[in-house]
C-alpha positions in Angstrom: 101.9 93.2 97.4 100.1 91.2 99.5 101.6 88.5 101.7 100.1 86.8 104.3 100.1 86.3 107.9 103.2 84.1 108.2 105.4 85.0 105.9 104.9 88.7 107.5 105.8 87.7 110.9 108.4 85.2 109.5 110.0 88.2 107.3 110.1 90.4 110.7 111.8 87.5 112.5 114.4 87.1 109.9 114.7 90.5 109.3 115.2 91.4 113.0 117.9 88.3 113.4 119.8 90.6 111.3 119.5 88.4 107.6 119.7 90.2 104.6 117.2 91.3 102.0 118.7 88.6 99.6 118.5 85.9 102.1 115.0 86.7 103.5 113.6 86.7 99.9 114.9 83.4 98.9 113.5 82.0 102.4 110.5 83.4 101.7 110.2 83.0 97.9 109.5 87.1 97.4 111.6 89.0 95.0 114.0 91.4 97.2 111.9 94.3 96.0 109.3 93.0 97.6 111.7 92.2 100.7 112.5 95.9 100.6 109.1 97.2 100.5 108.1 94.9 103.7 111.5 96.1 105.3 110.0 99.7 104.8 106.4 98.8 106.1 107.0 96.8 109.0 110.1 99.1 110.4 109.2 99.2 113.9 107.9 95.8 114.2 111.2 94.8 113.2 112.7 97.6 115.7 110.5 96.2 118.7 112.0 92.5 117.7 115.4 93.6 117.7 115.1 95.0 120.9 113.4 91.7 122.7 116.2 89.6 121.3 118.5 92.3 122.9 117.0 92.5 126.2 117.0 88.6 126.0 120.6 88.9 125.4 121.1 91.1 128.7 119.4 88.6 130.4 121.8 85.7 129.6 124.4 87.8 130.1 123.2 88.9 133.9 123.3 85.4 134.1 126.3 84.2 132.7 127.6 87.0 134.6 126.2 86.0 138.4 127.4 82.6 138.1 131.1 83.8 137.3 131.2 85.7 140.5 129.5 82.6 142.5 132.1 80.6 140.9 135.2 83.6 141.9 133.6 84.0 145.5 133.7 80.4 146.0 136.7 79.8 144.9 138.2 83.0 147.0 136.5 81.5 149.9 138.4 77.9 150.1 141.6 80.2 149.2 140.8 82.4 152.4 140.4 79.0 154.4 143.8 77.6 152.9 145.3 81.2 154.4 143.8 80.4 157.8 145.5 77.6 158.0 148.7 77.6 156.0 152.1 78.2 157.4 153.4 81.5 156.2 157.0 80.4 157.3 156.6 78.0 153.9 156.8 79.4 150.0 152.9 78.0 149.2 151.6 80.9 151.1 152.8 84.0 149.6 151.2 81.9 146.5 147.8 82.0 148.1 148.5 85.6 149.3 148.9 86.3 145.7 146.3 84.2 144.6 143.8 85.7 147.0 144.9 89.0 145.5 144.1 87.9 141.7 140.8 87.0 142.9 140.0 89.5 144.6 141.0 91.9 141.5 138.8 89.8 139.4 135.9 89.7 141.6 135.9 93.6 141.6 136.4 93.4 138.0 133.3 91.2 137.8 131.2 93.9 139.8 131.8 96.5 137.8 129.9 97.1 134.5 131.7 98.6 131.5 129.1 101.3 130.0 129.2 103.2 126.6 127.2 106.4 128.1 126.9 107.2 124.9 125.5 104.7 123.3 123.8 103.2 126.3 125.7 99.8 125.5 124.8 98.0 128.8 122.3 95.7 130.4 119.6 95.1 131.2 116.8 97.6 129.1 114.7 100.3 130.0 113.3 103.3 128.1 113.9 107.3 127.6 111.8 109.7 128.1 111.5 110.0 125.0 109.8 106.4 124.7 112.9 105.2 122.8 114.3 101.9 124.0 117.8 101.9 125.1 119.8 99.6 127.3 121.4 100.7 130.8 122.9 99.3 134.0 120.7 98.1 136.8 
């Protein structure tokens, strides 16, 4: 089975963008036992793929993630400058008050990043010391 260059880093790619064995051999024009037999070869090529495209991933998400708390902390800002200002002995106030209070909840909601400590399901990546590649929390 010999395939060349390409079509071995294009099987990796497909194979690591999570496309099945089926699929990848009708891209590629291989039968799927040949598919199979590259998915068994080139394991931890596909592995180290998979794992750029999921630090890539934690990347977007850090941010995705810093310009929603930009975007709460400005907004909690002008509220805190309405507060300043407003006349508590009218209704609109205990609004902000409350208002202030949701954002402030959210903000602290934003800070915190939920963690699987078991299955190190958080961003961005580091490794073990085993040399295995897992994702955890900055």
């Amino acid at each position: 089975m010999a395939i060349n260059s390409d079509k071995k880093d294009k099987f990796i790619q497909l194979r690591a963008e999570g496309l099945s064995y089926d699929k990848i051999a009708a891209e590629l024009e291989i039968s799927k036992s040949t598919a199979l037999q590259l998915g068994h070869d080139f394991e931890q090529e596909i592995k180290r793929m998979q794992f750029i495209h999921l630090e890539a991933m934690a990347e977007q998400y850090k941010l995705v993630k810093t310009a929603r708390i930009a975007s709460i902390a400005k907004v909690l800002e002008q509220v805190d400058t309405s507060l300043q200002s407003a006349d508590f002995d009218k209704l609109p106030a205990d609004r902000l008050v409350l208002l202030k209070y949701k954002l402030v909840d959210r903000l602290l909601q934003e800070l915190v990043i939920h963690c699987d400590i078991f299955t190190a399901q958080c961003a961005p990546t580091d490794s073990e010391a085993t040399g295995r590649l897992v994702l955890k929390v900055d």
